[in-house]
C-alpha positions in Angstrom: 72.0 -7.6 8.0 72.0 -11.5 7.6 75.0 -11.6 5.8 76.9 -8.7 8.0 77.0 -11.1 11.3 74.5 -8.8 13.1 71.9 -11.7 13.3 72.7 -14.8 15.2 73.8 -17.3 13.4 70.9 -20.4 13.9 68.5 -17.6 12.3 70.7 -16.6 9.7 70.8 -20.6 8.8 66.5 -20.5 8.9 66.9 -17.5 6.6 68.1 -19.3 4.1 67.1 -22.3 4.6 63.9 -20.3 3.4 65.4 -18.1 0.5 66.9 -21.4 -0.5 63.2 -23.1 -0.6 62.0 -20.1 -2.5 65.0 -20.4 -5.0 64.0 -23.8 -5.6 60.0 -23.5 -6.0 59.4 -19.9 -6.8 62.7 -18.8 -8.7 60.8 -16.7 -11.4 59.0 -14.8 -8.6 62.0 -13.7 -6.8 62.8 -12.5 -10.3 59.7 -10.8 -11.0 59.6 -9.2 -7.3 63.0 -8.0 -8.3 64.7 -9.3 -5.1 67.4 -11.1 -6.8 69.9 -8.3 -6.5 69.8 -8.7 -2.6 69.4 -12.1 -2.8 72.6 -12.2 -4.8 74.7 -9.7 -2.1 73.6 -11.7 0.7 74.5 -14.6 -1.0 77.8 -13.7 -2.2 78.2 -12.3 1.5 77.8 -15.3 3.1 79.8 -17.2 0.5 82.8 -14.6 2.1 82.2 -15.5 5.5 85.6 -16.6 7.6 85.6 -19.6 8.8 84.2 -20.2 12.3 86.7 -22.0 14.7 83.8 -22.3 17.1 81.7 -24.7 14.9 81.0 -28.2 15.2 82.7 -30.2 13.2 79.3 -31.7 12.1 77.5 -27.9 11.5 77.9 -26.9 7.9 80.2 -23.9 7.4 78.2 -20.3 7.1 80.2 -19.7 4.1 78.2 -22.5 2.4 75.1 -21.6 2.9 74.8 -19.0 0.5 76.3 -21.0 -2.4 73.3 -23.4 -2.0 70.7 -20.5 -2.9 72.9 -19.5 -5.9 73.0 -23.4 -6.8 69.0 -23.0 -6.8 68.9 -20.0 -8.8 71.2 -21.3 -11.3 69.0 -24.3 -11.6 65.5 -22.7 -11.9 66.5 -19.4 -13.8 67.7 -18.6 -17.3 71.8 -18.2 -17.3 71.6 -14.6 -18.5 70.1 -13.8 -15.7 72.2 -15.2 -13.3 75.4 -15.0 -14.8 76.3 -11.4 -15.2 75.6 -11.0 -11.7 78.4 -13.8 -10.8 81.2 -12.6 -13.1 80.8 -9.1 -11.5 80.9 -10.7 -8.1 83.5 -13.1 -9.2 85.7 -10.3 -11.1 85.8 -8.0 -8.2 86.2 -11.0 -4.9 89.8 -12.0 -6.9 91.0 -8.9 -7.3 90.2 -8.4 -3.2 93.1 -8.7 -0.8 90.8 -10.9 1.6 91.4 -14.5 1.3 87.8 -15.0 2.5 86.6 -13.2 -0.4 89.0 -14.5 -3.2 87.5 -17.8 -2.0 84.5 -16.9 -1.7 84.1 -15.3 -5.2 86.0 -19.1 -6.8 83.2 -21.0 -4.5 80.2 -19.3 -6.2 81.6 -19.0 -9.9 82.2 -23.0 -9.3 79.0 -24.1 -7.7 76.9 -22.2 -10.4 79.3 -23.5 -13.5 77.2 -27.2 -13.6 74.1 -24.6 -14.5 75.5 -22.0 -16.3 78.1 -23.4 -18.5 77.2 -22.4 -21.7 76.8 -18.4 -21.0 80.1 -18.9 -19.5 81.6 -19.8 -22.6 79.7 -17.2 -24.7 81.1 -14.3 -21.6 84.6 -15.5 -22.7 84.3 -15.4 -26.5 
C-alpha cells in the first residue's frame, strides 16, 4: 500500500525512513525474516513514482526514497542475494512503455552497481 499512493505521503517517507534504518543495522534479519521480496517491490515501486509537481523544491523526490533502502541492502547483504532481484526488476522496467518505470528500473540498477559490481559482471558473462 506504501508504494501504491494509498498512504499519505509524510508516512510513506517515515516508513522508510525506518525500512531504510533496518537495511542498514539488521540487513541479515530482513533476510532471514524473508521480507526482502516486499521490501524489494516496495522499493522498486517507489523508485517508479512520477514526479510530484506539488513538492518543494527542498523535499527529496518519492521516487528516491526507495533507492536509498536498496543502497542499504546492497551494502550490508551478499550480491547474490540482491542482485537477481535487480536484474529481474531492471529487465522488465525497460522493456515498460512508462517512462517512470524505464527510469525507475536505470535508477536502481545504478545506485546498487557501487555494491554489486562484481555479480554484475559474472550475470553478463
Amino acid at each position: 500500500a506504501a508504494a501504491r499512493g494509498k498512504v499519505d505521503i509524510p508516512l510513506r517517507e517515515k516508513a522508510m525512513m525506518f525500512v531504510t534504518e533496518l537495511a542498514g543495522e539488521r540487513a541479515k534479519a530482513l533476510k532471514k525474516k524473508h521480507l526482502l521480496p516486499m521490501i524489494f517491490q516496495t522499493c522498486f515501486a517507489l523508485a517508479s513514482e512520477p514526479d510530484d509537481e506539488e513538492a518543494d523544491d527542498e523535499d527529496e523526490p518519492v521516487y528516491k526514497w526507495g533507492t536509498v533502502a536498496l543502497d542499504c541492502l546492497a551494502k550490508n547483504l551478499p550480491s547474490k542475494v540482491i542482485v537477481p532481484a535487480i536484474l529481474a526488476h531492471v529487465t522488465q522496467a525497460t522493456k515498460n512503455q512508462d517512462r517512470n518505470m524505464r527510469r525507475g528500473g536505470l535508477y536502481v540498477l545504478g545506485v546498487c552497481t557501487e555494491h554489486c559490481s562484481e555479480s554484475y559482471t559474472e550475470a553478463l558473462d
